[in-house]
Every structure is written in C-alpha cells, then in structure tokens.
C-alpha positions, 0 to 999 in steps of 0.5 A: 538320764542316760539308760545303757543300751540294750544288752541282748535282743529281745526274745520270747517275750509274752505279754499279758495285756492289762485289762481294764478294771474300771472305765478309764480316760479316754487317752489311756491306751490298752494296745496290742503287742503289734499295734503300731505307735501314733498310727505309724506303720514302722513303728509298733509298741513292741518297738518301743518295749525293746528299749526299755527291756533287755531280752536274754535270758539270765541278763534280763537286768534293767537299769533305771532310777527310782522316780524319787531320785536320780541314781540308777539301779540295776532293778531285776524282775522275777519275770518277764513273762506277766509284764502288763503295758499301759500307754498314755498320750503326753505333752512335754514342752508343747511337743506330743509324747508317748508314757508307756507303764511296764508293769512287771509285778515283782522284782527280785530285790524290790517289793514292786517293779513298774517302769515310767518310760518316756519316749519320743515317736515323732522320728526314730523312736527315743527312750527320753527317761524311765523310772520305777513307779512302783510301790506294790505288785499292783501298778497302773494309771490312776482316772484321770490319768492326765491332767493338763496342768501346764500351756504344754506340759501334762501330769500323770498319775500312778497308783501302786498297790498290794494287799493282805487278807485284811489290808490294802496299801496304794501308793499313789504317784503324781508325776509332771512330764517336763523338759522330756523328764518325769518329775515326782510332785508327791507320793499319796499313801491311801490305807484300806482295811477290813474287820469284823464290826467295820470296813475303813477305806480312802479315796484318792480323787485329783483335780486341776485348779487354776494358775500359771504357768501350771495350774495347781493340783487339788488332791482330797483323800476321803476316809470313810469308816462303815460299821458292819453291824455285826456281833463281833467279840473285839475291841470297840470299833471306830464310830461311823463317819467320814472326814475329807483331808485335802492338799493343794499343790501350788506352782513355786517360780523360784524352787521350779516345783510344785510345793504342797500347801499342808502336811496334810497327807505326811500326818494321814501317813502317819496315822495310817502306819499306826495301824498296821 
C-alpha cells in the first residue's frame, strides 16, 4: 500500500497512554511518547506516530484501507487528543518489525478508528502498511497478542469493542504479518449481555497448533449462560450451561491463505445478531 505523505506537521498532539487492563504478553509495549524505538537513541515513538498521523489542524484526515480490503479512505478522527498507542515487536519474512495500535476511539464517518501500522526501524524509520482495525471505540491487542506461526512471519491479534447499558459487541481481528503486509485471517464476532434472571458472555481464547510452513490456528469461543437466580418478571430465561464452538485455521499452499475448517463462527454470528 502507498500511503500519502504527510500533509502538515504534527503539532500539539497530547497522548494518552493505554493502561493496561489485564496482564498482557511480554512483547506488548506501553511506551512513553519520548521512548526511544528498538533501544535507539534517534529514534523515538512519536517518530514513528508522525508518519502515520498528519498533524494541522482542520486537515487531520488519514488515509488508509480498511484491514478487509485494499481501497484507501479518507478516515478522519473526532480527536486527536485521546489517541491511545500500543506497540508489538513482529517478524515479518525472518526480519524484526515494530506493529504500533493507534487507537483514536471514534472517528467522524465510522463507528471506530484503530490503525495497524507496520513499520521498519532497523534504518530511516518506513511506514511498510496501515489498516483500520476497528470495529467499536474500544480497540487493543488481544492476550496473546503474537503468535509465531510462520519460520519467520508472526500473527497478531485484535480486539475491537463497544457496549450499551446491556450489550457488549467485541470483534476480534487475526491478522498475519507477511511479506511487510498485514493480512486478515478472520474476523470473530463474540456477544455479551446481561439480564435480570441471566448473564451470557463468549470468550475468545487462540492458540497455535502444528504445520508447515505456518502452523495452524486453533480459535475456541466459550459461550457460558449463568442464571442469576433472581425473581425476574420476564420471559424464561435461557438454562444454564456452556458449549465450546472451535475453528481451525489451516494453511492453504496453493490460495496462500489461511482457510478456516468450519463456518463454525459465520453461525455463532448469526445467532448472535438474533439477539439484538
């Protein structure tokens, strides 16, 4: 992807720091604005930020595609001043790359902006791809975040989320760096809610099986329903219970893409939607 060059200079950006809400891998960086990138002294993340975020005011438009596919938007974000960055240590093709999550919250035409940048620092830092990730005004990287499923290549994984009084929506994003290029495997729609008699929730857990020359990816949703044994003057509530729906992701030689082994998650989105 060509991203256009920068259309200003970056001024008065104020950065809020993601705080971590759970005990991430090890990899996942949660840097300063000033921190310096790969221990290198002439390199710092707000280095890194300026190329992928144009700075003057009333031109603060970004172009980028949207991770599912290849035409480039003009995303704009309601503000610059809440942006919360989180960066990853990756391989891509056996070489060491830096994924930085820009996470705006909202933007002005799309119900969230989160752009998966993809730089090279080893030199003059290179923005190699971007992509918004977002799904909700709530995005960050998923534990764990990295799998190594390829000799020299490392998948990452994303969740997007939002929520009503009753309702949470996460999106989960796996996303394979290859050839200097994030590549979506599958997008995960997981669904939360809470009622009087019950609370349902799915849990996204991932793991990395065996296979050449990328190992496969073992996705399992867990979709528990707990009664809350209250006196609620509604319909029936759903029984208790737990089910465990799971999809493998297999490497395909000759599509050079991962391919899922089920629709497995296509129905659990379905029913998911139904309940609304």
């Amino acid at each position: 992807m060509t991203v256009s060059p920068l259309r200003g200079v970056l001024v008065a950006l104020a950065i809020i720091w993601m705080s971590a809400e759970r005990a991430f891998a090890e990899s996942v960086l949660l840097p300063d604005f000033t921190d310096s990138v790969a221990g290198r002294e002439d390199v710092t993340f707000a280095d890194l930020v300026r190329l992928v975020v144009p700075g003057t005011a009333g031109n603060e438009t970004i172009d980028v595609r949207d991770i599912g596919g290849e035409a480039v938007e003009d995303l704009e974000p309601e503000s610059t001043a809440s942006l919360r960055v989180t960066a990853v240590p990756v391989r891509s093709g056996g070489l060491g790359r830096m994924a930085l999550l820009l996470d705006f919250g909202r933007g002005r035409d799309v119900v969230g902006l989160a752009i998966l940048a993809l730089f090279d620092v080893a030199d003059k830092p290179r923005l190699l791809d971007a992509a918004n990730v977002a799904t909700g005004n709530e995005t960050s990287f998923l534990d764990p975040v990295r799998l190594a499923v390829g000799s020299g290549d490392d998948l990452l994984a994303i969740r997007s989320t939002h929520a009503n009084s009753s309702q949470n929506y996460t999106t989960a994003a796996l996303v394979l760096v290859r050839n200097d290029r994030l590549e979506l495997v599958d997008m995960i729609f997981v669904f939360g809610e809470r009622a009087c008699a019950y609370e349902r929730t799915q849990q996204l857990d991932l793991k990395q099986g065996a296979g050449e020359p990328f190992s496969d990816i073992v996705a399992t949703v867990t979709d528990l329903t707990t009664p809350s044994g209250q006196d609620c003057d509604e319909a029936a509530p759903p029984g208790p219970g737990t089910r465990t729906i799971t999809v493998t992701y297999h490497w395909g030689s000759a599509e050079q893409r991962y391919i899922p082994d089920s629709d497995a998650f296509d129905v659990l989105a379905r029913e998911n939607e139904e309940r609304f």
